[in-house]
mmJSON file of the N, C-alpha and C atoms, coordinates in Angstrom:
{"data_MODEL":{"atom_site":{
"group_PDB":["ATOM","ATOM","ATOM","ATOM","ATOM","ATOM","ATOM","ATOM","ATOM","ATOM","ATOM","ATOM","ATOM","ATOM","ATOM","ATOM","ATOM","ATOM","ATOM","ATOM","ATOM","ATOM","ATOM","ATOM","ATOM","ATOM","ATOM","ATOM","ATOM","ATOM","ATOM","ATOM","ATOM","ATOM","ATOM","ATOM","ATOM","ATOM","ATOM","ATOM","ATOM","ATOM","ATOM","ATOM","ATOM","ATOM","ATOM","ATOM","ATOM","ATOM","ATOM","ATOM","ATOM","ATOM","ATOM","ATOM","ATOM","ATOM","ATOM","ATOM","ATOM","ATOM","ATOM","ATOM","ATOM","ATOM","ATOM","ATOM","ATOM","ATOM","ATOM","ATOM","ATOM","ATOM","ATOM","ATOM","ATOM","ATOM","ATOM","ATOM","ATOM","ATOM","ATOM","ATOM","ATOM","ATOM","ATOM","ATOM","ATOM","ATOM","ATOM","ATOM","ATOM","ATOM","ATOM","ATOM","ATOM","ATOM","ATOM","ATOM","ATOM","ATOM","ATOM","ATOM","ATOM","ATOM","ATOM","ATOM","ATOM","ATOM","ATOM","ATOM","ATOM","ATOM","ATOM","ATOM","ATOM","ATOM","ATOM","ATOM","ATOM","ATOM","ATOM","ATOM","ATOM","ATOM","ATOM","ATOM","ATOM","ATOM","ATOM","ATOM","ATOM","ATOM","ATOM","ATOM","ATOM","ATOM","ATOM","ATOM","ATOM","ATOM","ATOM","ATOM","ATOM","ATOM","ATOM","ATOM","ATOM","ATOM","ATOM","ATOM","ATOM","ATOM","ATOM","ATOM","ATOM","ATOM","ATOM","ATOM","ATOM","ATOM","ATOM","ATOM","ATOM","ATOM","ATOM","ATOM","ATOM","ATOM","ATOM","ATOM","ATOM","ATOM","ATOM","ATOM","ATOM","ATOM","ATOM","ATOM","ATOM","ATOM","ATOM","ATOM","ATOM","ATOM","ATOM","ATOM","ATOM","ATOM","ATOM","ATOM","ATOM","ATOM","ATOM","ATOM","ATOM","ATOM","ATOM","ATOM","ATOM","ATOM","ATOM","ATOM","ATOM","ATOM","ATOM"],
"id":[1,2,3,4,5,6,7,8,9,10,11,12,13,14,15,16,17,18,19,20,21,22,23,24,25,26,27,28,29,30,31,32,33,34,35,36,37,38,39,40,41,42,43,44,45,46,47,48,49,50,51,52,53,54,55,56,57,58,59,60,61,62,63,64,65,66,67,68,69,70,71,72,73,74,75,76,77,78,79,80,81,82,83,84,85,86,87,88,89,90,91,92,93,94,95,96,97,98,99,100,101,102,103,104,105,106,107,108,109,110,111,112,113,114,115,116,117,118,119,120,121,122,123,124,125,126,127,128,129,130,131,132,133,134,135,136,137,138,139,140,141,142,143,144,145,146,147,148,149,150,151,152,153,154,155,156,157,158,159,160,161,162,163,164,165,166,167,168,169,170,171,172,173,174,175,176,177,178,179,180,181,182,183,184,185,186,187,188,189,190,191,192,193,194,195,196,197,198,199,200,201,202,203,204,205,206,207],
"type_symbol":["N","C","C","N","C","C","N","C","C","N","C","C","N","C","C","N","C","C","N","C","C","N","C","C","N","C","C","N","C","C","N","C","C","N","C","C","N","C","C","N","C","C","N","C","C","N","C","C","N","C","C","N","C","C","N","C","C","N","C","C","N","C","C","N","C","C","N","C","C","N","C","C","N","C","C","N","C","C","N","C","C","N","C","C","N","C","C","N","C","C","N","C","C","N","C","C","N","C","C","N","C","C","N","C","C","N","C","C","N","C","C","N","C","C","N","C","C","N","C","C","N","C","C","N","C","C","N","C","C","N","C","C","N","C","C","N","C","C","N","C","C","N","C","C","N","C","C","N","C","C","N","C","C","N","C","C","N","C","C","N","C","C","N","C","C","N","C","C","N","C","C","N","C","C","N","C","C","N","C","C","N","C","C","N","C","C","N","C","C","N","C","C","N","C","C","N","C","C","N","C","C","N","C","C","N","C","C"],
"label_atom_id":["N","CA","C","N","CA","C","N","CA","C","N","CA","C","N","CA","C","N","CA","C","N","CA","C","N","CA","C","N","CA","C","N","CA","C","N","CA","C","N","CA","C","N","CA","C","N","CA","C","N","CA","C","N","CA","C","N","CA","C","N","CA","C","N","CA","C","N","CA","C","N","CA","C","N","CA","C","N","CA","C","N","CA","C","N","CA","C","N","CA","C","N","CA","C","N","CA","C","N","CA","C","N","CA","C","N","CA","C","N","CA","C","N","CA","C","N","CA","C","N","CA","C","N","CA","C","N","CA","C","N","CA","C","N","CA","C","N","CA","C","N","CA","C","N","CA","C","N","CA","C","N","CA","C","N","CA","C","N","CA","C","N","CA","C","N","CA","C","N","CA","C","N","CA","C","N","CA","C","N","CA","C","N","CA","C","N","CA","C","N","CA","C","N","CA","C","N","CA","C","N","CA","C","N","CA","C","N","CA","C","N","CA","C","N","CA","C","N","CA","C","N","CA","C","N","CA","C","N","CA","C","N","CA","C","N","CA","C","N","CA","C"],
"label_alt_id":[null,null,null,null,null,null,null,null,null,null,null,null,null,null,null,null,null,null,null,null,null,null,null,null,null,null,null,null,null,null,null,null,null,null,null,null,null,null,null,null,null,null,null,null,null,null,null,null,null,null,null,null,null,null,null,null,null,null,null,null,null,null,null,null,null,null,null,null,null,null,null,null,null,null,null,null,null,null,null,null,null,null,null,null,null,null,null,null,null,null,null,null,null,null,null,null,null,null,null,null,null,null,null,null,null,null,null,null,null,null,null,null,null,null,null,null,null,null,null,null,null,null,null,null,null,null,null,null,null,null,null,null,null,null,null,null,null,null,null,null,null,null,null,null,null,null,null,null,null,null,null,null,null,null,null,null,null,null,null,null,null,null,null,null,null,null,null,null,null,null,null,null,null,null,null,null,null,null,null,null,null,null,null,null,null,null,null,null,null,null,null,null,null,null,null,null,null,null,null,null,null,null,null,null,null,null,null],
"label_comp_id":["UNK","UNK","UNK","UNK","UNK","UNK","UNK","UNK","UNK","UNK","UNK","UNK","UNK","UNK","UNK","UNK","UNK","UNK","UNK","UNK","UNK","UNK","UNK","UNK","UNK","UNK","UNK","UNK","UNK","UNK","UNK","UNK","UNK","UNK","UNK","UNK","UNK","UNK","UNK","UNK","UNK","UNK","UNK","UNK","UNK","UNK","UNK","UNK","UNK","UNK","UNK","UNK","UNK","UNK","UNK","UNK","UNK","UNK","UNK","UNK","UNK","UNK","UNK","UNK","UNK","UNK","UNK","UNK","UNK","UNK","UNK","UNK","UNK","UNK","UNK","UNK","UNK","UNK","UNK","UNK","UNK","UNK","UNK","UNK","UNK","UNK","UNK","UNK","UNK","UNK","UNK","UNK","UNK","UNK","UNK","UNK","UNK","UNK","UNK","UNK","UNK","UNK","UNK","UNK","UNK","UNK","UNK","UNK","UNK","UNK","UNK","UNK","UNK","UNK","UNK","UNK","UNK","UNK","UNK","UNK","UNK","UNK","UNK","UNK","UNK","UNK","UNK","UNK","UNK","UNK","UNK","UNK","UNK","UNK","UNK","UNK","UNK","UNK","UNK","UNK","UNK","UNK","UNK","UNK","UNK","UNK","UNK","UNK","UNK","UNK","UNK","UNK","UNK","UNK","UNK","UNK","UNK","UNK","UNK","UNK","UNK","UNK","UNK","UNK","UNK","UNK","UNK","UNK","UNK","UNK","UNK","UNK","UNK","UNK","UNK","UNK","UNK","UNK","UNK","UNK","UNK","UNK","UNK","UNK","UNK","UNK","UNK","UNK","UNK","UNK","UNK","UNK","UNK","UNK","UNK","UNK","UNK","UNK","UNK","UNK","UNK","UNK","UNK","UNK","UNK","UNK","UNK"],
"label_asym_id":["A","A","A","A","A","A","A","A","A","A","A","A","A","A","A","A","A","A","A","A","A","A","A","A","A","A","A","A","A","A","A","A","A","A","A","A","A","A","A","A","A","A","A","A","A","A","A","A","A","A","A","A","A","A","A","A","A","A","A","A","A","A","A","A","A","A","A","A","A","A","A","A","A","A","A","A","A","A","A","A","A","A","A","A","A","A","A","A","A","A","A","A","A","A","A","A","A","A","A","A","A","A","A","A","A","A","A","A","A","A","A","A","A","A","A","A","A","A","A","A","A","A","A","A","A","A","A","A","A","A","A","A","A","A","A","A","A","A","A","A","A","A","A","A","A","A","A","A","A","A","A","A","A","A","A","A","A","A","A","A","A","A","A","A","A","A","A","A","A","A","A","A","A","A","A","A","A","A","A","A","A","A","A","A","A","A","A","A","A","A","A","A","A","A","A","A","A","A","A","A","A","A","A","A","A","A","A"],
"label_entity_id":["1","1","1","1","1","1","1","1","1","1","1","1","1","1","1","1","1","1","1","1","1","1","1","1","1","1","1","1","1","1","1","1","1","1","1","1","1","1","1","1","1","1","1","1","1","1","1","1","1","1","1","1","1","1","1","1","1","1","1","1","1","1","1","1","1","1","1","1","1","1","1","1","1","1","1","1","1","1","1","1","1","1","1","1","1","1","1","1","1","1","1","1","1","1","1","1","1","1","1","1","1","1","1","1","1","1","1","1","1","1","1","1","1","1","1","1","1","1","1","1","1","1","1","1","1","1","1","1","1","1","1","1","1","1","1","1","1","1","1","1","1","1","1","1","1","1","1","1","1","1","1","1","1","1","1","1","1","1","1","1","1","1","1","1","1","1","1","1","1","1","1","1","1","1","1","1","1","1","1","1","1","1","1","1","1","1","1","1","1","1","1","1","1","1","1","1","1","1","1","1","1","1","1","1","1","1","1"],
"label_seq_id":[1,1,1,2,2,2,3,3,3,4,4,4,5,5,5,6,6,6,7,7,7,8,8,8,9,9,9,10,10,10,11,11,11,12,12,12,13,13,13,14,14,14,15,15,15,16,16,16,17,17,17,18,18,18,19,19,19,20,20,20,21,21,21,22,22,22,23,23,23,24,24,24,25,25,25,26,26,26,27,27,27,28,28,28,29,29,29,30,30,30,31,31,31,32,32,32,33,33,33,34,34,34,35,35,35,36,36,36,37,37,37,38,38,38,39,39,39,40,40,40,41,41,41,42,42,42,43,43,43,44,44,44,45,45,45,46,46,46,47,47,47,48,48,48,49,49,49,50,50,50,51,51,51,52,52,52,53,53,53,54,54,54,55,55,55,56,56,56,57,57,57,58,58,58,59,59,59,60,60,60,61,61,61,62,62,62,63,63,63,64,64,64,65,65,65,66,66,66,67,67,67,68,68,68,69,69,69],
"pdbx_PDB_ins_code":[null,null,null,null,null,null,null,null,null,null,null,null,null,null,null,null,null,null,null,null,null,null,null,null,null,null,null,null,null,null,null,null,null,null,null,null,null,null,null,null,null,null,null,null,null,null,null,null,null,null,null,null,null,null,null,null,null,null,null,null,null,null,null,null,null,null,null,null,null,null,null,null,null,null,null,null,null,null,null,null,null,null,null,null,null,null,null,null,null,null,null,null,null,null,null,null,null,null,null,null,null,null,null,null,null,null,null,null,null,null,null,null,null,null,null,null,null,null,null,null,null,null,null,null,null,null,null,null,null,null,null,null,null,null,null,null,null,null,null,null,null,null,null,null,null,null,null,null,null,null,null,null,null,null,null,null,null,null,null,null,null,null,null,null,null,null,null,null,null,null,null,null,null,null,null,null,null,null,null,null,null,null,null,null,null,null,null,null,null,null,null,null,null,null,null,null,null,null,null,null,null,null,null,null,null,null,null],
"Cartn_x":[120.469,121.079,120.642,121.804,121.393,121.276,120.968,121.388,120.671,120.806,120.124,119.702,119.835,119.819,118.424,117.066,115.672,116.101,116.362,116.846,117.223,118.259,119.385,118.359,117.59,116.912,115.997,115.21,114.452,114.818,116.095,117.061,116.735,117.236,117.268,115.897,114.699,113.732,113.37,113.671,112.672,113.749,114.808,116.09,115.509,114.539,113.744,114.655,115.713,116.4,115.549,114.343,113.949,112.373,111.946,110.87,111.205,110.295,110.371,109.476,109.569,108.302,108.688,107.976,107.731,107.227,107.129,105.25,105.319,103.895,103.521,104.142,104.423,105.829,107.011,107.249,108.182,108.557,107.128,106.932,105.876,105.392,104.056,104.623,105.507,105.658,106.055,106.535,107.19,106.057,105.065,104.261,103.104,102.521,102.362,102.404,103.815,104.293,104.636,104.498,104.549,105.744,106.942,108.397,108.163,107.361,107.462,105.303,105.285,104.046,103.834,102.554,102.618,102.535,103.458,103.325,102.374,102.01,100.962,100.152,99.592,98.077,97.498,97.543,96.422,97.281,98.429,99.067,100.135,99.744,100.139,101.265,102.355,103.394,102.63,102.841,102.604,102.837,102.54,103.202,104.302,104.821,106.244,106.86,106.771,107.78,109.251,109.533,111.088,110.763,111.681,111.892,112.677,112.298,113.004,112.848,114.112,114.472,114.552,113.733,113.898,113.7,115.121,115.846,116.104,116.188,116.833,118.301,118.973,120.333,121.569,122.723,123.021,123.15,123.224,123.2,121.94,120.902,119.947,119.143,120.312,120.381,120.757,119.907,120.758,120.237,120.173,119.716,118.363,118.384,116.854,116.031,114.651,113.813,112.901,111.969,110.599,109.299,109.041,107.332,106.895,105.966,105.074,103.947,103.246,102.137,100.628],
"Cartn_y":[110.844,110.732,111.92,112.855,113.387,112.909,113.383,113.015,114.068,114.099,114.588,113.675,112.654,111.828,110.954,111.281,110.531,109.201,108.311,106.765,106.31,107.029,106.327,106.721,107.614,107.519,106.558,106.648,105.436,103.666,103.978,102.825,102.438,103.139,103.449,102.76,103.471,103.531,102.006,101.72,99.63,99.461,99.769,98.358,98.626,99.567,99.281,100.397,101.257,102.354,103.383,104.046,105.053,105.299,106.451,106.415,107.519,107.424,108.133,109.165,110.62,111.376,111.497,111.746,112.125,112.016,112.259,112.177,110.834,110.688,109.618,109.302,109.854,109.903,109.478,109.359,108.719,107.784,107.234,105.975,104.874,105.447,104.484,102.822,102.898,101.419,100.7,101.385,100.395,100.281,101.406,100.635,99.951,100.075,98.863,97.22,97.666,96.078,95.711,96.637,96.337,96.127,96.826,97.414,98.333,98.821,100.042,100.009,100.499,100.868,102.408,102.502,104.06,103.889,104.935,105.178,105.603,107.184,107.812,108.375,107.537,107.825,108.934,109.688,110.527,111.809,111.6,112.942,113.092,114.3,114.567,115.767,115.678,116.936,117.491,119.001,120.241,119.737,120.685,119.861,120.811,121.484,122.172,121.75,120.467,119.518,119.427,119.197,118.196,116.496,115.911,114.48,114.25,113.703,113.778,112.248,111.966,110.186,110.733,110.429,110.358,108.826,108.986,107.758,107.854,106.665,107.24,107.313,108.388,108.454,107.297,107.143,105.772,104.943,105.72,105.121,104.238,104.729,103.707,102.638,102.811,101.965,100.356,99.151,97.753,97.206,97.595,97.033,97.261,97.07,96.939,95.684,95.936,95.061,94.999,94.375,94.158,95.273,95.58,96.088,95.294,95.904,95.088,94.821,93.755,93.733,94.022],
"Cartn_z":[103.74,102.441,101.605,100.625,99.769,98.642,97.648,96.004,95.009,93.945,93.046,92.203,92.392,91.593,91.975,91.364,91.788,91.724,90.638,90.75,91.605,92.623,93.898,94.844,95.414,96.326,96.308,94.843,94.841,95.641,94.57,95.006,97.019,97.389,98.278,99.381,98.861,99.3,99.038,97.472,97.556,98.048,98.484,99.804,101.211,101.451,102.535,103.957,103.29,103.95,104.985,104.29,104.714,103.824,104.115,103.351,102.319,101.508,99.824,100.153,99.724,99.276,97.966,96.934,95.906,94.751,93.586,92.79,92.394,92.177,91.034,90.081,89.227,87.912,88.493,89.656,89.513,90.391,91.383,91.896,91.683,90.376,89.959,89.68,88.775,88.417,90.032,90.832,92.06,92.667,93.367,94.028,93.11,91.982,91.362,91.425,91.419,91.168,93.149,93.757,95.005,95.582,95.123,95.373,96.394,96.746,97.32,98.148,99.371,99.541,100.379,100.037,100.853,102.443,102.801,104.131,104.968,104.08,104.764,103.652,103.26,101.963,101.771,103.224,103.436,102.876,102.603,103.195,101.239,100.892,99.707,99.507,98.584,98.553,97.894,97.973,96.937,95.805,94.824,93.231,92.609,93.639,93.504,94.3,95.282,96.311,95.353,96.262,95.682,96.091,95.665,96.142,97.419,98.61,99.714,100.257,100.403,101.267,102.952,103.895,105.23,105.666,106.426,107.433,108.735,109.553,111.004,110.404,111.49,111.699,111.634,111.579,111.273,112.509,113.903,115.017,114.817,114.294,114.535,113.17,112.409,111.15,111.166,111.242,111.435,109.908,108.832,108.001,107.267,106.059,105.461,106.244,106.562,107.187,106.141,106.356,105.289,105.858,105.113,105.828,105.847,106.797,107.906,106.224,106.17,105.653,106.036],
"occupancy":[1.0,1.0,1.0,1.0,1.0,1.0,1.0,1.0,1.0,1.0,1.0,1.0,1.0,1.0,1.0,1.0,1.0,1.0,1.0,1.0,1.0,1.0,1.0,1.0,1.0,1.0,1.0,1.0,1.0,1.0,1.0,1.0,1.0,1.0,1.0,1.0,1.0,1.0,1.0,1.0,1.0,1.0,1.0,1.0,1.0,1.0,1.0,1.0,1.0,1.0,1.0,1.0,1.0,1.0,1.0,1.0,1.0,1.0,1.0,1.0,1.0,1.0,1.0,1.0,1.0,1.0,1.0,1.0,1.0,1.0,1.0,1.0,1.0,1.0,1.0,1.0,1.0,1.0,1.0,1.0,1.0,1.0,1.0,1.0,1.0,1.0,1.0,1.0,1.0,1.0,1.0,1.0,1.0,1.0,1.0,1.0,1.0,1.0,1.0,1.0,1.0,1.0,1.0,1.0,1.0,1.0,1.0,1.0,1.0,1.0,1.0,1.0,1.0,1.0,1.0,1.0,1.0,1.0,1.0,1.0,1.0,1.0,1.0,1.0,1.0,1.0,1.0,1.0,1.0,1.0,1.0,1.0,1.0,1.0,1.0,1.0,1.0,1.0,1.0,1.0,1.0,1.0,1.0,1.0,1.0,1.0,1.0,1.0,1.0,1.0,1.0,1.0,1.0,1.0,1.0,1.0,1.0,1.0,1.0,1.0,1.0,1.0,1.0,1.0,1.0,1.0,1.0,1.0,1.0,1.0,1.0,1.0,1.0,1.0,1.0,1.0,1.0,1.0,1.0,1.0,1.0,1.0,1.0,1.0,1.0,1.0,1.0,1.0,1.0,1.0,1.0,1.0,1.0,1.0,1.0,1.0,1.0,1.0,1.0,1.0,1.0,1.0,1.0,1.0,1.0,1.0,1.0],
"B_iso_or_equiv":[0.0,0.0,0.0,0.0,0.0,0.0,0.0,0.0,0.0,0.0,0.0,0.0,0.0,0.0,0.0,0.0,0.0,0.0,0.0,0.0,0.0,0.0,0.0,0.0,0.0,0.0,0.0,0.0,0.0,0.0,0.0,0.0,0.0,0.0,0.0,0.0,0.0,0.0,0.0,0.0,0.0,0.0,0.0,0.0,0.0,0.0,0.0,0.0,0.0,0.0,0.0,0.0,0.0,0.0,0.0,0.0,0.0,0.0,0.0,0.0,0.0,0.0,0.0,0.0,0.0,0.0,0.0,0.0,0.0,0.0,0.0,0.0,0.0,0.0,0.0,0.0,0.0,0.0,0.0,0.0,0.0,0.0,0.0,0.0,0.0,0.0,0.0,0.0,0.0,0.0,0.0,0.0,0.0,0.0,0.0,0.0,0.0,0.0,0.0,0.0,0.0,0.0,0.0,0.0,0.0,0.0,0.0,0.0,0.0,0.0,0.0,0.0,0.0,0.0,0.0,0.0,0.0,0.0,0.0,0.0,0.0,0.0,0.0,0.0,0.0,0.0,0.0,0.0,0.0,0.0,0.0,0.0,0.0,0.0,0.0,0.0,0.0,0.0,0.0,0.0,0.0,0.0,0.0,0.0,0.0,0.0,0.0,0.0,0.0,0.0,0.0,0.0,0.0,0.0,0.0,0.0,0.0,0.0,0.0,0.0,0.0,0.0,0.0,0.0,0.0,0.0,0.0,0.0,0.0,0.0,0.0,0.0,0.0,0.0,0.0,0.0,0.0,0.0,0.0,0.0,0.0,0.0,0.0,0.0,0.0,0.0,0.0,0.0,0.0,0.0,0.0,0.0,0.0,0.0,0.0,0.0,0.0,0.0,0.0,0.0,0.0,0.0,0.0,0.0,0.0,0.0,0.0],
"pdbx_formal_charge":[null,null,null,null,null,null,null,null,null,null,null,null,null,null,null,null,null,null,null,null,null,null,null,null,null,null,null,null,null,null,null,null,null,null,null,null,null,null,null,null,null,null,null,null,null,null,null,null,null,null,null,null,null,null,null,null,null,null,null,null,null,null,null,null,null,null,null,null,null,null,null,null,null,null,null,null,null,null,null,null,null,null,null,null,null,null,null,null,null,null,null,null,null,null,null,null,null,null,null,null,null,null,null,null,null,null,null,null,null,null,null,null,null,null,null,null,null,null,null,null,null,null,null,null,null,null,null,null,null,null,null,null,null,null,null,null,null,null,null,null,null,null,null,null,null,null,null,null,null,null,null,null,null,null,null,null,null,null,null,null,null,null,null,null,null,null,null,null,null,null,null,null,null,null,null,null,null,null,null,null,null,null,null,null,null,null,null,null,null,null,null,null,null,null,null,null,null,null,null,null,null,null,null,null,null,null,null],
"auth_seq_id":[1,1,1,2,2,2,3,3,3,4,4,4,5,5,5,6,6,6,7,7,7,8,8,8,9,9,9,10,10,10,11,11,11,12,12,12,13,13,13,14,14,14,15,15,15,16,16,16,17,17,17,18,18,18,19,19,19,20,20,20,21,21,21,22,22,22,23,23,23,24,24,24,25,25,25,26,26,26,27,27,27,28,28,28,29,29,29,30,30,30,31,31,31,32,32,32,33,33,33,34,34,34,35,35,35,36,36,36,37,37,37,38,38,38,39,39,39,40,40,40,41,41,41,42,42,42,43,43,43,44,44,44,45,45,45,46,46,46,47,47,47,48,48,48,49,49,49,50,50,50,51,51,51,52,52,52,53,53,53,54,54,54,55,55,55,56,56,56,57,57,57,58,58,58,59,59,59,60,60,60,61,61,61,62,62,62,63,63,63,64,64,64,65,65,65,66,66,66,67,67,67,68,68,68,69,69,69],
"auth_comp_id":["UNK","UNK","UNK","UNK","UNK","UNK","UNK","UNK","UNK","UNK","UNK","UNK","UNK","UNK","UNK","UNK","UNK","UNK","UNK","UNK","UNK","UNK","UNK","UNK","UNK","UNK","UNK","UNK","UNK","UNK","UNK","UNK","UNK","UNK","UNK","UNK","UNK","UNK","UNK","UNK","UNK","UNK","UNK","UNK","UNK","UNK","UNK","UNK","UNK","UNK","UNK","UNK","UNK","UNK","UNK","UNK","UNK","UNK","UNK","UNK","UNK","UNK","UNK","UNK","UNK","UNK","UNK","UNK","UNK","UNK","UNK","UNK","UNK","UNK","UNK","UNK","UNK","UNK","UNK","UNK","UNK","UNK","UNK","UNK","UNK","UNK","UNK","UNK","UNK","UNK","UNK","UNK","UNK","UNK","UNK","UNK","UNK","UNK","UNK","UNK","UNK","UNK","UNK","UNK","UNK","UNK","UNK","UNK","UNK","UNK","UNK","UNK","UNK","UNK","UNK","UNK","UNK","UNK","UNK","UNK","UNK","UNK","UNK","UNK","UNK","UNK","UNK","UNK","UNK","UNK","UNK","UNK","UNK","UNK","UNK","UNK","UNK","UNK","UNK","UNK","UNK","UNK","UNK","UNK","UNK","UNK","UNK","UNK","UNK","UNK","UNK","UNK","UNK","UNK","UNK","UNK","UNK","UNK","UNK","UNK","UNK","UNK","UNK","UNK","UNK","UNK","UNK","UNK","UNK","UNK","UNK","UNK","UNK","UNK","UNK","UNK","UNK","UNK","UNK","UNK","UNK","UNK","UNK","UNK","UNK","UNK","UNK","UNK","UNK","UNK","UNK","UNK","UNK","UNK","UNK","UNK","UNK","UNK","UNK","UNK","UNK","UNK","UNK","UNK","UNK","UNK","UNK"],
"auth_asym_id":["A","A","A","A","A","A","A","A","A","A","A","A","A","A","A","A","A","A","A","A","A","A","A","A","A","A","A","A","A","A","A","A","A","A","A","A","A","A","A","A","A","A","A","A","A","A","A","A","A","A","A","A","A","A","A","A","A","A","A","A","A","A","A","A","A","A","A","A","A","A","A","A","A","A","A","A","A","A","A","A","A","A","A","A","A","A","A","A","A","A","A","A","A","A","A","A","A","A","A","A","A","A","A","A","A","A","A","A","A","A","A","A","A","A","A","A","A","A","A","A","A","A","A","A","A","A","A","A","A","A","A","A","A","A","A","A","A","A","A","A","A","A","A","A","A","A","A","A","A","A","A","A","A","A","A","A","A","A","A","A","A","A","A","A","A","A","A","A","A","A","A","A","A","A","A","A","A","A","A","A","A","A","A","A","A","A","A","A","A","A","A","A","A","A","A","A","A","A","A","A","A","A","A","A","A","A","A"],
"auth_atom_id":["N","CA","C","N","CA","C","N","CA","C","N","CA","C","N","CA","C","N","CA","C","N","CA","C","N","CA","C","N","CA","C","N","CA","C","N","CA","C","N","CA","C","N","CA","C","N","CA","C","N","CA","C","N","CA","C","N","CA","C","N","CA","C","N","CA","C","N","CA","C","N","CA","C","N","CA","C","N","CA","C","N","CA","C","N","CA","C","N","CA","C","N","CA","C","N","CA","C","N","CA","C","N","CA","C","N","CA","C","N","CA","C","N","CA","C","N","CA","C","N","CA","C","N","CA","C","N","CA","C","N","CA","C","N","CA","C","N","CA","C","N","CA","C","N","CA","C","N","CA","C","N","CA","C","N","CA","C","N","CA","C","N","CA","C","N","CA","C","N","CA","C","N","CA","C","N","CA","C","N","CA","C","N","CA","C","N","CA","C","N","CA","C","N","CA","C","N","CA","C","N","CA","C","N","CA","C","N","CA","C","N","CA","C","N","CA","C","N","CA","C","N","CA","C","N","CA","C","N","CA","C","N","CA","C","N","CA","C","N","CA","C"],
"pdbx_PDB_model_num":[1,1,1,1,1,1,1,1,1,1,1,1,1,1,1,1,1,1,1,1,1,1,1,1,1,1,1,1,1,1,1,1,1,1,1,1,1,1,1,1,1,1,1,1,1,1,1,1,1,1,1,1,1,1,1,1,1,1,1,1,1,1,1,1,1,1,1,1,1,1,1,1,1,1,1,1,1,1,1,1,1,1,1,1,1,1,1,1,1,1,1,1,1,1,1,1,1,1,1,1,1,1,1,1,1,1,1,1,1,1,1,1,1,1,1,1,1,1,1,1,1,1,1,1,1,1,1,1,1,1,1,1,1,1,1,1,1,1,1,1,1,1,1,1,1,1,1,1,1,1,1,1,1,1,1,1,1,1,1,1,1,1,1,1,1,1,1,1,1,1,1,1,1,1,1,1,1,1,1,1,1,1,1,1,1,1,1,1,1,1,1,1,1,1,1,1,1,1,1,1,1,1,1,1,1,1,1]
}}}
């Protein structure tokens, strides 16, 4: 998925699509409230990143699932 649009990826990301990179500012309230959790903790964007949604392909798309807890 593209967008320019940070909200729709977000979107995107709490329906459980794909994973989210991008800052604090603009995923604090979700994982907070626990909309959203980190993938890989360890691992931080530059602070000149962009915002990027990575998904599988749609061949291998059957739906939003839950994370694992």
């Amino acid at each position: 998925m593209q967008s320019n649009d940070n909200e729709a990826l977000l979107g995107v990301a709490r329906a459980g699509v794909g994973i989210i990179a991008g800052g604090d500012w603009m995923m604090k309230k979700s994982l907070d409230c626990g909309n959203l959790q980190r993938a890989l903790p360890e691992w931080q964007l530059d602070s000149d990143a962009g915002v990027y949604l990575v998904r599988p392909g749609a061949e291998m798309h059957r739906g939003a699932s839950p994370l694992p807890q």
